[in-house]
PQR file with spaces between the fields and no chain letter, atoms N, CA, C, O and H, PARSE charges and radii, in Angstrom:
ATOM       1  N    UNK     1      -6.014   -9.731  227.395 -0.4000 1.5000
ATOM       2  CA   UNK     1      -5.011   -8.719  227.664 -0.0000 2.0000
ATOM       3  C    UNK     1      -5.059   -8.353  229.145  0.5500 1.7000
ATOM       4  O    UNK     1      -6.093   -8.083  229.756 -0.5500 1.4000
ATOM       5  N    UNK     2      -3.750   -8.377  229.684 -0.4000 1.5000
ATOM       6  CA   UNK     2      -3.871   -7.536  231.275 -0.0000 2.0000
ATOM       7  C    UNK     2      -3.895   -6.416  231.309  0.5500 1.7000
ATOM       8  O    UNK     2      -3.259   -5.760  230.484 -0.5500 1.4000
ATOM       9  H    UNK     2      -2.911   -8.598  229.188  0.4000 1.0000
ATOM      10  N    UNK     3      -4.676   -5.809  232.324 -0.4000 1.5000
ATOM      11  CA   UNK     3      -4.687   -4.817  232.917 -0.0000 2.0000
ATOM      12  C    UNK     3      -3.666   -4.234  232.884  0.5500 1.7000
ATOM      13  O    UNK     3      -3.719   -3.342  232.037 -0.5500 1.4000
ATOM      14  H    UNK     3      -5.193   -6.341  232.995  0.4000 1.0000
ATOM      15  N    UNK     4      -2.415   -4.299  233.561 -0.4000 1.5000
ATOM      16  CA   UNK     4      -1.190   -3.641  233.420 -0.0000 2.0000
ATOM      17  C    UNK     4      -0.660   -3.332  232.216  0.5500 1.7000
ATOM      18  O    UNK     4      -0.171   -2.238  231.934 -0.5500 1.4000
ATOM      19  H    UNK     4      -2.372   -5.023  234.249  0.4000 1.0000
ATOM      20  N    UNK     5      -0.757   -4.396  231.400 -0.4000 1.5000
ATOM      21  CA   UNK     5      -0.861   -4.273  229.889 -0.0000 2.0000
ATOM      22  C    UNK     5      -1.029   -3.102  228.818  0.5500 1.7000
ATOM      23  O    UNK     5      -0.365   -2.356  228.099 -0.5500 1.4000
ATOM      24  H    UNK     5      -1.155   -5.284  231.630  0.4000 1.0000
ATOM      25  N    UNK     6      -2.800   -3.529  229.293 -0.4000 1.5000
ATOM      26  CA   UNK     6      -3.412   -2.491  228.721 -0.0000 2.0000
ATOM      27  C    UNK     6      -3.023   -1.061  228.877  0.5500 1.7000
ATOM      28  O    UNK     6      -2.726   -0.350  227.917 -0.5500 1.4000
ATOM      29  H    UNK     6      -3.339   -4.135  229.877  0.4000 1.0000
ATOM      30  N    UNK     7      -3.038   -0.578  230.378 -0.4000 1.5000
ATOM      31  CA   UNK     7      -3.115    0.369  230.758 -0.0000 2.0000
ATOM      32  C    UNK     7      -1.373    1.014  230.183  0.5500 1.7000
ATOM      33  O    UNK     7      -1.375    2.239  230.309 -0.5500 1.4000
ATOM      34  H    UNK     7      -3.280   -1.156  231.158  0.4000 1.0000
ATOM      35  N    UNK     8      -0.265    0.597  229.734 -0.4000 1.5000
ATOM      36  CA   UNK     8       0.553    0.824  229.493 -0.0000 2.0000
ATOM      37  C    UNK     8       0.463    1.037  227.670  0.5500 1.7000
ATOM      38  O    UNK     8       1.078    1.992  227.194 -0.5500 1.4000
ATOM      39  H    UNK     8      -0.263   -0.398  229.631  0.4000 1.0000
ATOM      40  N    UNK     9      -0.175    0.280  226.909 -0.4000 1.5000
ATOM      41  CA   UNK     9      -0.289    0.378  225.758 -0.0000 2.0000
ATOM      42  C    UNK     9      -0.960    1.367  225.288  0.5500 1.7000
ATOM      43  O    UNK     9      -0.482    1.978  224.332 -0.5500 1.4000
ATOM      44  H    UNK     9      -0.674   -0.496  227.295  0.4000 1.0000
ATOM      45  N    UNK    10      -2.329    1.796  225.888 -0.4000 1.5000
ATOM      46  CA   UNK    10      -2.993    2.880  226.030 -0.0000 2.0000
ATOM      47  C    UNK    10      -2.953    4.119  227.109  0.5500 1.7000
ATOM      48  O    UNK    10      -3.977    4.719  227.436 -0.5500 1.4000
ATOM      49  H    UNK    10      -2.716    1.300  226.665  0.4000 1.0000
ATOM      50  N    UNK    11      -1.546    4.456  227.662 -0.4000 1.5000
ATOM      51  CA   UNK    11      -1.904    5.477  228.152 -0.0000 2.0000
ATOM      52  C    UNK    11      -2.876    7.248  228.363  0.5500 1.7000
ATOM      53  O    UNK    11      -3.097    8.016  229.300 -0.5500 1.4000
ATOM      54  H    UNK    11      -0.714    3.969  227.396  0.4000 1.0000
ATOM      55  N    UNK    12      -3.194    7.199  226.910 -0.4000 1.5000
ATOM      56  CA   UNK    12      -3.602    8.611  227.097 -0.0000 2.0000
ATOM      57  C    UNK    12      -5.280    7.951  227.480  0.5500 1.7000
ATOM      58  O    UNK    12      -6.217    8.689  227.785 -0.5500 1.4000
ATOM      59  H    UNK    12      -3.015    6.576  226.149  0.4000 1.0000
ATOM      60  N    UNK    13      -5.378    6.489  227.387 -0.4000 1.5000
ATOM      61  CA   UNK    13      -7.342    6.283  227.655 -0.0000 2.0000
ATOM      62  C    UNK    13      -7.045    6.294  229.332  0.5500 1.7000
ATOM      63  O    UNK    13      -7.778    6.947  230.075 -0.5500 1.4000
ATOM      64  H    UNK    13      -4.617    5.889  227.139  0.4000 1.0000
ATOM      65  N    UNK    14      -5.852    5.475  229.870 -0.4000 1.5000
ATOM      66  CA   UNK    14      -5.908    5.689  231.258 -0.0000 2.0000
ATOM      67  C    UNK    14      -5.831    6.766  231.771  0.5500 1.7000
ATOM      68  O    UNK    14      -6.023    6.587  232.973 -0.5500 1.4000
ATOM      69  H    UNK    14      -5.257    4.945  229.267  0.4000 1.0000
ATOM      70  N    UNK    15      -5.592    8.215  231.489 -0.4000 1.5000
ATOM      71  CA   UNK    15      -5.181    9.129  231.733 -0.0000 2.0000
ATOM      72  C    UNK    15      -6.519    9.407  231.730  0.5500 1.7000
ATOM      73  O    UNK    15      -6.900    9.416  232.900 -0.5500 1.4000
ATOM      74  H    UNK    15      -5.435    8.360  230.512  0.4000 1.0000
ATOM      75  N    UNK    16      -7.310    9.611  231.061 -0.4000 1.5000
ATOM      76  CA   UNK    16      -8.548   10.063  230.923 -0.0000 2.0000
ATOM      77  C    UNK    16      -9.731    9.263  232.027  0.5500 1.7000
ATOM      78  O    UNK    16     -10.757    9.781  232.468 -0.5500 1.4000
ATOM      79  H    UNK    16      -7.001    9.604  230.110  0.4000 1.0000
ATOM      80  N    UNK    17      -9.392    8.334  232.204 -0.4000 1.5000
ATOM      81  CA   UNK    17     -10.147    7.076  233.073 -0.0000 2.0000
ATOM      82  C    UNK    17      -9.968    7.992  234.236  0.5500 1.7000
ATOM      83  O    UNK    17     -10.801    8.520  234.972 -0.5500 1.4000
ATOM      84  H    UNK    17      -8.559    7.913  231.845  0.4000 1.0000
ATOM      85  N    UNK    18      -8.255    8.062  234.205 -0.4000 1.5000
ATOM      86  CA   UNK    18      -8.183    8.910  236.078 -0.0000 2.0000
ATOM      87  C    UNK    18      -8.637   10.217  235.959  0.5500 1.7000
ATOM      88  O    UNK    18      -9.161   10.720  236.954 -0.5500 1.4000
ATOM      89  H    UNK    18      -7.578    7.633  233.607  0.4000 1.0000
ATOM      90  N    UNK    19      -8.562   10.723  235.165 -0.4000 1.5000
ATOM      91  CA   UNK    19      -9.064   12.152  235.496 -0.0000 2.0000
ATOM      92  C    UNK    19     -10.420   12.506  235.766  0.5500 1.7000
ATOM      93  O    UNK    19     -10.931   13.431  236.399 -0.5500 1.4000
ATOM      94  H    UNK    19      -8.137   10.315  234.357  0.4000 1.0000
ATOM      95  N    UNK    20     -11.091   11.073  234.821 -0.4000 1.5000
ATOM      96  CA   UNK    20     -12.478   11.325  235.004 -0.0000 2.0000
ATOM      97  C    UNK    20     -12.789   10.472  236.852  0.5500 1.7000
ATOM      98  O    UNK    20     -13.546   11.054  237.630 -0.5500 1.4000
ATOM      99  H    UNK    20     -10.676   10.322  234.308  0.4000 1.0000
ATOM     100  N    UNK    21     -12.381    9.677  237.104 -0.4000 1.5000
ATOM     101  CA   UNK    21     -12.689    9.454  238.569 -0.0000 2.0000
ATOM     102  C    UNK    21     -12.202   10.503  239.624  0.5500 1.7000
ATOM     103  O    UNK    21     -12.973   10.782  240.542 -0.5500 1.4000
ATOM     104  H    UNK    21     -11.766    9.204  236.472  0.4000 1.0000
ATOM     105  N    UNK    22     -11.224   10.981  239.568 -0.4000 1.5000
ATOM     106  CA   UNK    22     -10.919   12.143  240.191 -0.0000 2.0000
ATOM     107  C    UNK    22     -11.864   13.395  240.131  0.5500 1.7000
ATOM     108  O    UNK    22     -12.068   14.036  241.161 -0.5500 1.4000
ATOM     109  H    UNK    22     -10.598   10.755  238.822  0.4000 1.0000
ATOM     110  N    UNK    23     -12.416   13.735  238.995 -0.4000 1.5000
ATOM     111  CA   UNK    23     -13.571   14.258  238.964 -0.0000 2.0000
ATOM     112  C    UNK    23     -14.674   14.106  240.045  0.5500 1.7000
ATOM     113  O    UNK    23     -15.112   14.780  240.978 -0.5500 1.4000
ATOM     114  H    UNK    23     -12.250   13.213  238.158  0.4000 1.0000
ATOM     115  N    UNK    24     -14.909   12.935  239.490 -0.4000 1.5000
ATOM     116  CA   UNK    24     -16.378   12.418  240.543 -0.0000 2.0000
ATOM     117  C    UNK    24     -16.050   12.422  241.822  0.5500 1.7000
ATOM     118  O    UNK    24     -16.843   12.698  242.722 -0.5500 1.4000
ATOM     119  H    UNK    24     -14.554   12.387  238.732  0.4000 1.0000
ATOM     120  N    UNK    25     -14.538   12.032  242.026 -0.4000 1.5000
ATOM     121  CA   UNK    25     -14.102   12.228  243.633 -0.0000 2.0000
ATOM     122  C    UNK    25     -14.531   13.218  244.353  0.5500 1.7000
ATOM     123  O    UNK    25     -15.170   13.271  245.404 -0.5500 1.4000
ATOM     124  H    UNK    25     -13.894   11.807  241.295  0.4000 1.0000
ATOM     125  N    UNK    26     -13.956   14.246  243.424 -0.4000 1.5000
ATOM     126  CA   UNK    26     -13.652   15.552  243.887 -0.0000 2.0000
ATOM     127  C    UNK    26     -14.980   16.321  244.042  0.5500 1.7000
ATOM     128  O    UNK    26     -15.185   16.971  245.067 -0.5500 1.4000
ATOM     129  H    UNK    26     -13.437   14.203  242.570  0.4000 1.0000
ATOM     130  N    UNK    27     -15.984   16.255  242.941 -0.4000 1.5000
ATOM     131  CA   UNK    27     -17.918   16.217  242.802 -0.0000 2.0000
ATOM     132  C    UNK    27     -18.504   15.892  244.061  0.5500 1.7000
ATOM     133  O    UNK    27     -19.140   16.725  244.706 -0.5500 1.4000
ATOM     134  H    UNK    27     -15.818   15.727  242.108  0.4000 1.0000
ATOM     135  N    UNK    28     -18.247   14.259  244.589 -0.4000 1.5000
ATOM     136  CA   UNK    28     -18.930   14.012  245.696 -0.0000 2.0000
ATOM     137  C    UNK    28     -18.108   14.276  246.824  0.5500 1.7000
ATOM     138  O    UNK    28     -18.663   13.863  247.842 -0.5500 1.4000
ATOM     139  H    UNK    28     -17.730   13.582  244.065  0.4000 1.0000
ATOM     140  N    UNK    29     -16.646   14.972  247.119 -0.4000 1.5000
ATOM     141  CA   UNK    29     -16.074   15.366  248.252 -0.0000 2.0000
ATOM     142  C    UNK    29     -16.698   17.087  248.773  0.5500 1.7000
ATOM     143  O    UNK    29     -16.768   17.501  249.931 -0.5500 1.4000
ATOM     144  H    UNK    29     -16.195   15.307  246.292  0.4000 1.0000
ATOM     145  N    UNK    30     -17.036   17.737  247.658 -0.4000 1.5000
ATOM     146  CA   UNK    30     -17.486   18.731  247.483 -0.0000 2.0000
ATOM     147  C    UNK    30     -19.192   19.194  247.722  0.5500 1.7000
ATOM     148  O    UNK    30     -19.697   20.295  247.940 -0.5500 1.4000
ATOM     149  H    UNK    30     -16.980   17.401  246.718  0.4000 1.0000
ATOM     150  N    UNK    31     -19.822   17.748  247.565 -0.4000 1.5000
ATOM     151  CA   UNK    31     -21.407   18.292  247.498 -0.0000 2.0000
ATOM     152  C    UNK    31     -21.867   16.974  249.223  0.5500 1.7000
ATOM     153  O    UNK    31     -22.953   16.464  249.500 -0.5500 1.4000
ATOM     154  H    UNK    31     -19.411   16.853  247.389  0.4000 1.0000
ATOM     155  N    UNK    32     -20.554   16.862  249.952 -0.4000 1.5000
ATOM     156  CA   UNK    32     -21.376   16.296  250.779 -0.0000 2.0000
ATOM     157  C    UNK    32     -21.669   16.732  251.714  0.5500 1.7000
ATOM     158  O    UNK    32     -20.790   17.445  252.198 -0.5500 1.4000
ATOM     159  H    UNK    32     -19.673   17.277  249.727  0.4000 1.0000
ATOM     160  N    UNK    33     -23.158   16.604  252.654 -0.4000 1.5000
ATOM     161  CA   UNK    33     -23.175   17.037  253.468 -0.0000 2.0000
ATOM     162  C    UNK    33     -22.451   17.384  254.533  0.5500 1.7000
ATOM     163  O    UNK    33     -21.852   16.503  255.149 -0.5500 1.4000
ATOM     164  H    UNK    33     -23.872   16.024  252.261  0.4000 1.0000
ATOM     165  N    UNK    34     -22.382   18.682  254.922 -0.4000 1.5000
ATOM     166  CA   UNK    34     -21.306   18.516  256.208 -0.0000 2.0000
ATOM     167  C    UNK    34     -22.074   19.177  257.551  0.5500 1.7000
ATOM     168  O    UNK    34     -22.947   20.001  257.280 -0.5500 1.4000
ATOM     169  H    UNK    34     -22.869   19.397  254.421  0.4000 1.0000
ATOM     170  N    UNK    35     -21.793   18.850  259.205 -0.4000 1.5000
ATOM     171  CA   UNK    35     -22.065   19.229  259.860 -0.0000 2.0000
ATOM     172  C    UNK    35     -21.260   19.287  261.258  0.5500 1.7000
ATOM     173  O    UNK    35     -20.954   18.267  261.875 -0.5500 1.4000
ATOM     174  H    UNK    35     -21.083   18.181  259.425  0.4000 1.0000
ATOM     175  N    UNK    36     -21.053   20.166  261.546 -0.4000 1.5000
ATOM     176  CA   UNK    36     -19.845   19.844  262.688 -0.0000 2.0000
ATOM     177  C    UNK    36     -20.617   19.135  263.912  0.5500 1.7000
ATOM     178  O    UNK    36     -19.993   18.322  264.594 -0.5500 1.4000
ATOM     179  H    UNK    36     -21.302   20.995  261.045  0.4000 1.0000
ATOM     180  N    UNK    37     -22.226   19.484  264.260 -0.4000 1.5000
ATOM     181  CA   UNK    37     -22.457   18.551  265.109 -0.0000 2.0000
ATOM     182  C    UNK    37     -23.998   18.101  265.133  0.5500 1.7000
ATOM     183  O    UNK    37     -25.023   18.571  265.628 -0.5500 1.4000
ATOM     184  H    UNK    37     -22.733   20.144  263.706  0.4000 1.0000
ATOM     185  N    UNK    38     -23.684   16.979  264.373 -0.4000 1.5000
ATOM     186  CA   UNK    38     -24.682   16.233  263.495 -0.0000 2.0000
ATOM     187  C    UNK    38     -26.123   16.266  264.702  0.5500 1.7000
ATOM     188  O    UNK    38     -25.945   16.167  265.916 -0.5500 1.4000
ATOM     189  H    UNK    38     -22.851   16.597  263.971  0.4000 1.0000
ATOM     190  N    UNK    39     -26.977   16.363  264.302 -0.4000 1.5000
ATOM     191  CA   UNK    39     -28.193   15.975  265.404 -0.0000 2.0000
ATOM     192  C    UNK    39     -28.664   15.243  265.531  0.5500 1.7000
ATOM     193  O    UNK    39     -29.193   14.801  264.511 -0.5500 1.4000
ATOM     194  H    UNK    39     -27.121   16.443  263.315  0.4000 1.0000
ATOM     195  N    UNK    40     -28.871   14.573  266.660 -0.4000 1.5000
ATOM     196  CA   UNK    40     -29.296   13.249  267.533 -0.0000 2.0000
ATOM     197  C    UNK    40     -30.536   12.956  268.541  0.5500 1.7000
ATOM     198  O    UNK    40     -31.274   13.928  268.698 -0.5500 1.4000
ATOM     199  H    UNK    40     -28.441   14.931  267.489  0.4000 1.0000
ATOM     200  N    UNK    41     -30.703   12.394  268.879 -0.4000 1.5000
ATOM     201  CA   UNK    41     -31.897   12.399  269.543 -0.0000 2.0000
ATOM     202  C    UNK    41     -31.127   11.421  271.041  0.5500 1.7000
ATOM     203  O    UNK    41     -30.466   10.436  270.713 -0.5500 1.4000
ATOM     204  H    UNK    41     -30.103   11.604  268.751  0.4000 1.0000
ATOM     205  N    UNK    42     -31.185   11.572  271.790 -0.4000 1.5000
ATOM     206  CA   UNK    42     -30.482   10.621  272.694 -0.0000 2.0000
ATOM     207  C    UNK    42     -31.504   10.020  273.384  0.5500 1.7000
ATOM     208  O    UNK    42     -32.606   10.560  273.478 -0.5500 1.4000
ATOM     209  H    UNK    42     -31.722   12.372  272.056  0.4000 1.0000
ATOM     210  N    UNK    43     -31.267    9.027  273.844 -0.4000 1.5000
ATOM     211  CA   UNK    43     -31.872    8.023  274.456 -0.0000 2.0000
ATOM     212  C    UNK    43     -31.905    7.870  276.228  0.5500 1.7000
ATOM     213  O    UNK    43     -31.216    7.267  277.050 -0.5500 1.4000
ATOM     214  H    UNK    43     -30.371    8.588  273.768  0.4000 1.0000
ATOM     215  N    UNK    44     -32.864    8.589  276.276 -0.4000 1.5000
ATOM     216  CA   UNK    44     -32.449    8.524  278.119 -0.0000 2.0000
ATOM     217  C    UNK    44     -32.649    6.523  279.007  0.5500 1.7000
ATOM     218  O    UNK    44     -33.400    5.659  278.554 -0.5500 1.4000
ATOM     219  H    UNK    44     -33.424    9.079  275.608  0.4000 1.0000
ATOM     220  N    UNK    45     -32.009    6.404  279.880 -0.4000 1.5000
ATOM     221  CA   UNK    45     -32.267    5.143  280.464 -0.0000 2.0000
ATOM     222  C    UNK    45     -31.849    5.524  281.677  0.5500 1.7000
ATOM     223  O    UNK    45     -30.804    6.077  282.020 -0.5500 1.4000
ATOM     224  H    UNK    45     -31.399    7.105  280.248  0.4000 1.0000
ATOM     225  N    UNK    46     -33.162    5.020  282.536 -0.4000 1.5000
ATOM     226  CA   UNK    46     -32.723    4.584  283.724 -0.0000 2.0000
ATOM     227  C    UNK    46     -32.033    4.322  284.485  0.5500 1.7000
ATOM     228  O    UNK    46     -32.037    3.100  284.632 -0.5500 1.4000
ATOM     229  H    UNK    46     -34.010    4.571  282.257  0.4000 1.0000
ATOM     230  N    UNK    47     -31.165    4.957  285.323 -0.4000 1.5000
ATOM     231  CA   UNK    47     -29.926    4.325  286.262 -0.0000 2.0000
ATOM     232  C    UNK    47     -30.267    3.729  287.239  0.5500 1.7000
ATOM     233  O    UNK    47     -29.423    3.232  287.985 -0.5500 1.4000
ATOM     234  H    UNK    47     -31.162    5.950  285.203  0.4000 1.0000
């Protein structure tokens, strides 16, 4: 069976498929670290 197929024969499982990835999207858009200015260590060299 195709994909397109499927996903048309069973709409309410695709519906649920997306909602649940949108979830997790939205989970890891939400718990990631954020920093406006990340810290670094710089590297001095010689001119």
């Amino acid at each position: 069976m195709k994909i397109a197929e499927f996903s048309v024969k069973n709409s309410q499982f695709t519906f649920i498929i997306f909602l649940g990835v949108l979830a997790l999207g939205l989970g890891s858009l939400l718990n990631m670290p954020r920093a406006e200015d990340p810290k670094f260590s710089p590297r001095a060299s010689p001119l």
